[in-house]
BAFI-350056 format. One line per field, with one value per residue (C-alpha): residue number from 0; residue in one letter; x, y, z. Coordinates in pm, 1 decimal. Last residue first. Layout:
N
pos: [NUM  ...]
code: [a  ...]
x: [X  ...]
y: [Y  ...]
z: [Z  ...]
end
This chain:
321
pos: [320  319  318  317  316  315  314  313  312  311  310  309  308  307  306  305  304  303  302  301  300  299  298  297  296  295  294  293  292  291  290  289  288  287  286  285  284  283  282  281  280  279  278  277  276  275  274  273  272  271  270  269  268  267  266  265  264  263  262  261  260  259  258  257  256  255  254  253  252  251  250  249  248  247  246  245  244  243  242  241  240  239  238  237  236  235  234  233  232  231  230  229  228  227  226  225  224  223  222  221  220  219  218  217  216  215  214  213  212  211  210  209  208  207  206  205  204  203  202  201  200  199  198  197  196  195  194  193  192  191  190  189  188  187  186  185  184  183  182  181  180  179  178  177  176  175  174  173  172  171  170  169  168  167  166  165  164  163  162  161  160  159  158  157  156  155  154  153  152  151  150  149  148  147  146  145  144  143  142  141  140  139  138  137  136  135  134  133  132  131  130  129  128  127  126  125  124  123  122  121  120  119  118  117  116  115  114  113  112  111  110  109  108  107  106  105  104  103  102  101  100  99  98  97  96  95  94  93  92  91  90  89  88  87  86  85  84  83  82  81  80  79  78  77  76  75  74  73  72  71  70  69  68  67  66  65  64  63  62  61  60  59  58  57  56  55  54  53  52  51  50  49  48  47  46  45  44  43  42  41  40  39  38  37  36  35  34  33  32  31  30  29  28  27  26  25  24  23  22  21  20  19  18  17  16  15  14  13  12  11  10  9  8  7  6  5  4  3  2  1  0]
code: [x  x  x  x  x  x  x  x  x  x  x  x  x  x  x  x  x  x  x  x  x  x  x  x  x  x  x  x  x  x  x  x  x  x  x  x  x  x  x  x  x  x  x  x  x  x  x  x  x  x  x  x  x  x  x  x  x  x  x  x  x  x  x  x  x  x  x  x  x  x  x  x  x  x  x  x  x  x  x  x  x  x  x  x  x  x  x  x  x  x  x  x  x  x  x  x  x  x  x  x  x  x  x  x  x  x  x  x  x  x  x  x  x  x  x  x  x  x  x  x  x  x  x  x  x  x  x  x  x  x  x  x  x  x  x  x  x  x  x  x  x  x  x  x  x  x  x  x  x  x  x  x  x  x  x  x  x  x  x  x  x  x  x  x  x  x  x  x  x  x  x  x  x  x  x  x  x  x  x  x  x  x  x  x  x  x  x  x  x  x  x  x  x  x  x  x  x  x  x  x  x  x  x  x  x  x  x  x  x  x  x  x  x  x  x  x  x  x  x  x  x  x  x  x  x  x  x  x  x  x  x  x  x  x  x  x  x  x  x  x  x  x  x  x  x  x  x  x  x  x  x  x  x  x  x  x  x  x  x  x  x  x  x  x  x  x  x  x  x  x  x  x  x  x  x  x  x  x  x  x  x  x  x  x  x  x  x  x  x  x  x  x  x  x  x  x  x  x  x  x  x  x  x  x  x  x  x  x  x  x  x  x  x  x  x  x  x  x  x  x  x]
x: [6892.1  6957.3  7091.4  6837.7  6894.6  7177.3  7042.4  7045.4  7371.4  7336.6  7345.0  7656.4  7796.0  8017.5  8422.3  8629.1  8951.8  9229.0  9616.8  9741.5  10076.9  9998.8  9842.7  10189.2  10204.9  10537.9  10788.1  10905.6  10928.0  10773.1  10454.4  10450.6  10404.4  10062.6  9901.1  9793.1  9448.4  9517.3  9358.3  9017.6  8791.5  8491.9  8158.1  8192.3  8147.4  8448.2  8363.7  8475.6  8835.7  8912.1  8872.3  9142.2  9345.2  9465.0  9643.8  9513.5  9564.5  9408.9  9070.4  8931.5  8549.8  8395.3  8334.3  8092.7  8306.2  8596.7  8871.1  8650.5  8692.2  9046.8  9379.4  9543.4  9893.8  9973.0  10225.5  10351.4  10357.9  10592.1  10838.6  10853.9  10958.0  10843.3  10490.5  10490.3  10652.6  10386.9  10606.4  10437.4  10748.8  10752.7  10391.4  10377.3  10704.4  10484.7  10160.6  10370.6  10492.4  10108.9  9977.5  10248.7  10085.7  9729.0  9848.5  10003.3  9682.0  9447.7  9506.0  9532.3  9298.8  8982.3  8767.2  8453.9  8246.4  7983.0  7937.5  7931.3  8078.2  7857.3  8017.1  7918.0  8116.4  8377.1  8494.0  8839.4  8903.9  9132.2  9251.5  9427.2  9785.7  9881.8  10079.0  9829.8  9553.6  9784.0  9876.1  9487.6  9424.3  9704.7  9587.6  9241.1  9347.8  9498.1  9200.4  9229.7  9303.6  9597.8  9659.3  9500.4  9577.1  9245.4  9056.4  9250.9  9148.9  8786.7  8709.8  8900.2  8658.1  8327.1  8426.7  8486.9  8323.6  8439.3  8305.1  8517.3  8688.9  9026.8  9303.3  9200.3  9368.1  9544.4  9899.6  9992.4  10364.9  10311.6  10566.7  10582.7  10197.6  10118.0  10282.3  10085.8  9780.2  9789.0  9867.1  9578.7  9366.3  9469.2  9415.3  9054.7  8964.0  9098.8  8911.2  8614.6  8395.1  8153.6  8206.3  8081.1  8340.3  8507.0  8748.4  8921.6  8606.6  8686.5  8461.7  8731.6  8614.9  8823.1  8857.1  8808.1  8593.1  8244.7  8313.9  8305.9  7928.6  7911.0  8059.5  7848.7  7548.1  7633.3  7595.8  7239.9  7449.4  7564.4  7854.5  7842.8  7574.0  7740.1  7763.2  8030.5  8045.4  8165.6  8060.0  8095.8  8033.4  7863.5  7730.9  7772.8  7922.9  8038.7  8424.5  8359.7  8210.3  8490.5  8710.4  8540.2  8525.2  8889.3  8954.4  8764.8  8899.8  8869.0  8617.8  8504.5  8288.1  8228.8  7873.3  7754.8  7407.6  7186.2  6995.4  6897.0  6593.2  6465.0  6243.7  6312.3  6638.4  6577.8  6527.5  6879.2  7054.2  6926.0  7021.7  7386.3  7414.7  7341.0  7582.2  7899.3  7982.4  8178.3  8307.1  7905.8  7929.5  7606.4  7574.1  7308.8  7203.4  7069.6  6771.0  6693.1  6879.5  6573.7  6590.9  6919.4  6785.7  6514.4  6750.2  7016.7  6798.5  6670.1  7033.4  7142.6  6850.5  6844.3  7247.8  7391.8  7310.7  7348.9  7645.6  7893.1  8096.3  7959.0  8119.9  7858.7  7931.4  7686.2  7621.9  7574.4  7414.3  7336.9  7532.1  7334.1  7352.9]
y: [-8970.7  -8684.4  -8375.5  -8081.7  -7817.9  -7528.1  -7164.7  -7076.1  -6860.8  -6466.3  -6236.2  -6080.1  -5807.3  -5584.0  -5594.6  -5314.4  -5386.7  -5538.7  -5451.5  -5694.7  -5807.4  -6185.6  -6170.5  -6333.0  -6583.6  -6542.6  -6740.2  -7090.6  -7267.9  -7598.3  -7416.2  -7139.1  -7396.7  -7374.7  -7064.6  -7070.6  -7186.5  -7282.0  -7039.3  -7125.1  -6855.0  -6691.2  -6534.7  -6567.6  -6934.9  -7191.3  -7393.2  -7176.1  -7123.6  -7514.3  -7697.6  -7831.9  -8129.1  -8078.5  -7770.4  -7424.3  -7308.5  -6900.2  -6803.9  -6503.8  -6540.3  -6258.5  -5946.8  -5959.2  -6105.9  -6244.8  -6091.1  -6083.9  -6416.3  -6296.2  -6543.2  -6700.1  -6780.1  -7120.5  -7185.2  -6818.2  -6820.4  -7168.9  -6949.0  -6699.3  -6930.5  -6905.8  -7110.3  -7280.3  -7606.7  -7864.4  -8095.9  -8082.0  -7897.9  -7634.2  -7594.0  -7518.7  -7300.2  -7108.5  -7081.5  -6993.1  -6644.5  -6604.6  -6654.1  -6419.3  -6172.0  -6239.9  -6157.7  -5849.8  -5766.9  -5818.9  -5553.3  -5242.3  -5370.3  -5464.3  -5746.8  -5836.3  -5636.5  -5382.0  -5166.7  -5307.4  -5267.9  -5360.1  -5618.3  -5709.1  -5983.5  -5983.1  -6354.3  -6498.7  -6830.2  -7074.3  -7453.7  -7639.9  -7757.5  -7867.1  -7561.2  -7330.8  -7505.9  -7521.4  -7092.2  -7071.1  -7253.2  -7064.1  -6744.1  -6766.9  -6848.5  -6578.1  -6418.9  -6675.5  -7045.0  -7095.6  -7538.2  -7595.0  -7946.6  -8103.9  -7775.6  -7814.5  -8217.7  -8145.6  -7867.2  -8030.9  -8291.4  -8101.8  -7772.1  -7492.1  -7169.3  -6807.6  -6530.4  -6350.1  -6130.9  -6166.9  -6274.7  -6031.9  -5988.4  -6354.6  -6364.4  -6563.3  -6601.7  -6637.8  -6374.2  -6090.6  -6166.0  -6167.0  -5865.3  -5669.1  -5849.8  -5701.6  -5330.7  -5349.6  -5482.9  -5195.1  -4939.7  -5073.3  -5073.7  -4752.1  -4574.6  -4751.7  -4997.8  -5033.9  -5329.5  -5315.2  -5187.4  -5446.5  -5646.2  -5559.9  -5702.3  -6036.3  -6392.9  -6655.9  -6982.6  -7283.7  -7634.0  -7475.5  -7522.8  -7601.3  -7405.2  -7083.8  -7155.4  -7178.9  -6873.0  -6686.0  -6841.5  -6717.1  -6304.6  -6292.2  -6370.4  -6018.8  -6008.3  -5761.3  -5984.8  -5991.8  -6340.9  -6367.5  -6617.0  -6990.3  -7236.9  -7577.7  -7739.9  -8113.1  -8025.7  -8254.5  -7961.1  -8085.0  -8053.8  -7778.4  -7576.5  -7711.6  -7580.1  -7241.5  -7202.4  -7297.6  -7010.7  -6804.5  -6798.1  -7050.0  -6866.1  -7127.6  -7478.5  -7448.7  -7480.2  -7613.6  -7506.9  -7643.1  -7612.4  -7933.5  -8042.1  -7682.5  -7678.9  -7299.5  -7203.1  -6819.0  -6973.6  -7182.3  -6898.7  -6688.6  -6979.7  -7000.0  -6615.5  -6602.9  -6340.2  -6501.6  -6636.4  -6959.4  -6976.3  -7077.4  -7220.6  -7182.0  -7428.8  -7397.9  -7683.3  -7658.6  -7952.1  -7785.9  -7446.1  -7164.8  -7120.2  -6981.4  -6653.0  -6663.0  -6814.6  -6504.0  -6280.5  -6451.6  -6464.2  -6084.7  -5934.0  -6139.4  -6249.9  -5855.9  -5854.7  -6186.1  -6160.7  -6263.6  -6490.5  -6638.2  -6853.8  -6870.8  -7196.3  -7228.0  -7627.8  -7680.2  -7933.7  -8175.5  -8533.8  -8777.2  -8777.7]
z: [6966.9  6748.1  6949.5  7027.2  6762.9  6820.0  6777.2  6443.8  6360.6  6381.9  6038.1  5986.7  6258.5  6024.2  6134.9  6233.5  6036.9  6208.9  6022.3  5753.9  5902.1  5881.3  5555.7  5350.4  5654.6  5802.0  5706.3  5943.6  5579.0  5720.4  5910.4  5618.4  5371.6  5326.5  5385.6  5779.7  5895.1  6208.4  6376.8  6282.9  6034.7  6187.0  6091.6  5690.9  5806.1  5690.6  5397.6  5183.0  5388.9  5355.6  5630.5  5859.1  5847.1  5501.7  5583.7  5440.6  5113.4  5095.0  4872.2  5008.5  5172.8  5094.1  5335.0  5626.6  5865.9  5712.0  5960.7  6269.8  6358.5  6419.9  6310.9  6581.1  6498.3  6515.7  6178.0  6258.8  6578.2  6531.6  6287.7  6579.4  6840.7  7172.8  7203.3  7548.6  7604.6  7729.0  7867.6  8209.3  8362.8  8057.6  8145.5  8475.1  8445.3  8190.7  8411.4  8736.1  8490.5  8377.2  8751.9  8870.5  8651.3  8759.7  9109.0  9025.4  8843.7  9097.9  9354.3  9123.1  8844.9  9066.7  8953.4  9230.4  9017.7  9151.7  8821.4  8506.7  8132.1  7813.8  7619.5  7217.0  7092.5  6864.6  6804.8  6865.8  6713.8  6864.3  6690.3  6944.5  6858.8  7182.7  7302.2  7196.7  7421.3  7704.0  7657.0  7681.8  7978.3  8127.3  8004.0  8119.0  8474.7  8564.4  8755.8  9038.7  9084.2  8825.1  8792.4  8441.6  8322.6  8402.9  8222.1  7949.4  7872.5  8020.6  7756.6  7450.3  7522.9  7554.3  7239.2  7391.0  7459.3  7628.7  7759.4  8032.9  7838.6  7994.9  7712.5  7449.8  7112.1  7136.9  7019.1  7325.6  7319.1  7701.2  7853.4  7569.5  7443.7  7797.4  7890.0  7604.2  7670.2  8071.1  7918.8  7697.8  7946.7  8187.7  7937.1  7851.0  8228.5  8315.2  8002.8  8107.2  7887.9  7656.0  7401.6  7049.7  6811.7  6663.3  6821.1  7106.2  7313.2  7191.9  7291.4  7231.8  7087.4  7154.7  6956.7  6634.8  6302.6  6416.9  6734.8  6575.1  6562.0  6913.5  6980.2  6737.3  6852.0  7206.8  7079.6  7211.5  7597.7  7586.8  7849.5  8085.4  8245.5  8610.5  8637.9  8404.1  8086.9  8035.3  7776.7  7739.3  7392.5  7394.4  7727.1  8011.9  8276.1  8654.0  8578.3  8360.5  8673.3  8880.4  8684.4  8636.3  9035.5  9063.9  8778.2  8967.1  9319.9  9571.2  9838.1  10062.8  10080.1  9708.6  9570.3  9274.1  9148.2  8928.1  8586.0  8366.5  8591.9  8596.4  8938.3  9001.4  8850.0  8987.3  9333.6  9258.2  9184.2  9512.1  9729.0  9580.2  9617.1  9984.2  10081.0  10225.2  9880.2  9867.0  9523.6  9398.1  9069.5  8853.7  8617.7  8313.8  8081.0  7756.9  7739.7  7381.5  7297.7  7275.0  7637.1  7677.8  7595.9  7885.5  8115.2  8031.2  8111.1  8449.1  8509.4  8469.9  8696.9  8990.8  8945.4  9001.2  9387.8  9497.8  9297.7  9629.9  9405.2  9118.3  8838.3  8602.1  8322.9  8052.4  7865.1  7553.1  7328.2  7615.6  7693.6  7930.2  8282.4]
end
């Protein structure tokens, strides 16, 4: 099959509840990319949600369904999803629509100057959630900042985009089959040099999810610990030191957005700051000399500031033949 601008990633499991109102949504949104593609994977659900996906796809060349012969977990379901994806950026998002799929520009935008996107509920102020559900996530990034040296404001939302190769390389190397998953991926990217930028997106909590906090945790714990002995056997030490945080550190999409562009050196691998969107900046855009110096980046301690939602990217245009 030939390459597409972007392909979307659903892992579903037993959504054949949620799916008939959040995918013809996201179909109609998805529409204005050209020959976008839509995948959703199937993790063996008992309740007919592979059926019901491809009723909603219709006769869509582009839009299909993978199945899994039994319930895998998500971050088998997301592998196999990027395993089966063409799209020149991949992109993965919940089935249950918490996620607001108008916000994908800014993802895919962010992509023009980093490997990975992160979609961020931490940042700024448009995600609706629980009380349990924020103080759990806060507790999770907390232990995976300590365990993965992931400076990364939020691990878990499930809205994420990368860019086709850098998809299939992580993706390959990713061995966590459950909720964990994100932070392996993640902790691979960081440990070869990927560019990530984390990008507030709007997130409205919902009922009926498969997620819950007191049974999965634990097991996305363990996930994180099997993660770094996964990639300390592969050669892929993760980030420890606090000189290499510095020269990685993620710095929020959120920083520049709205305000002017400040002038800062960056590497010459990477673009400079003007020619970065006001949307997003790359992570690897620390002052020069802090990656041979080990200091901290003189902005490093600035605290987040609530960012203003600029105007949205066009849509991607079909790519030239």
């Amino acid at each position: 099959m030939d390459r597409v601008p972007v392909s979307v990633i659903i892992p579903a499991y037993n959504e054949a509840q949620r799916l008939p109102q959040s995918l013809p949504h996201l179909l109609a949104v998805v529409s204005r990319i050209p020959r976008v593609e839509v995948i959703v994977v199937d993790d063996g659900s008992t309740d007919g949600t592979a059926g019901i996906a491809e009723d909603l796809f219709g006769d869509h060349p582009s839009h299909r369904v993978v199945r899994l012969p039994w319930n895998c977990g998500k971050g088998t379901a997301v592998r196999a999803g990027v395993a089966a994806a063409h799209g020149q950026s991949i992109v993965f998002m919940d089935a249950d629509g918490a996620s607001d799929v108008n916000d994908l520009p800014l993802l895919l935008a962010a992509l023009e100057h980093a490997e990975v996107a992160l979609g961020s509920r931490r940042i700024g102020d448009g995600a609706t959630r629980t009380s349990g559900r924020k103080a759990g996530s806060w507790a999770f990034n907390q232990l995976t900042r300590s365990l993965a040296a992931l400076d990364v404001a939020d691990t878990q939302c499930g809205f994420k985009a990368f860019r086709h190769a850098e998809a299939k390389i992580l993706f390959s190397l990713a061995r966590s089959t459950g909720f964990g998953f994100d932070v392996e991926v993640l902790s691979i990217a960081r440990s070869m040099g990927y560019r990530i930028a984390e990008v507030p997106v709007r997130w409205n909590e919902t009922p009926g999810g498969t997620f819950r906090m007191t049974r999965h945790t634990p097991a996305m714990i363990v996930d994180v610990v099997r993660a770094r002995r996964y990639l300390s056997r592969a050669g892929l030490t993760p980030v420890t030191r606090r000189e290499r945080l510095d020269e990685l550190g993620v710095v929020d999409a959120s920083d520049l957005i709205g305000a002017p562009v400040p002038p800062r050196a960056v590497p010459s691998n990477v673009a400079p700051a003007s020619a970065v969107p006001s949307h997003v900046v790359p992570s690897n855009t620390a002052p020069s000399g802090a990656a041979a110096s080990g200091a901290a980046p003189s902005n490093a301690a600035a605290p987040r500031q609530a960012p203003t939602r600029p105007g949205r990217p066009a849509w991607p245009a079909s790519p030239s033949r």
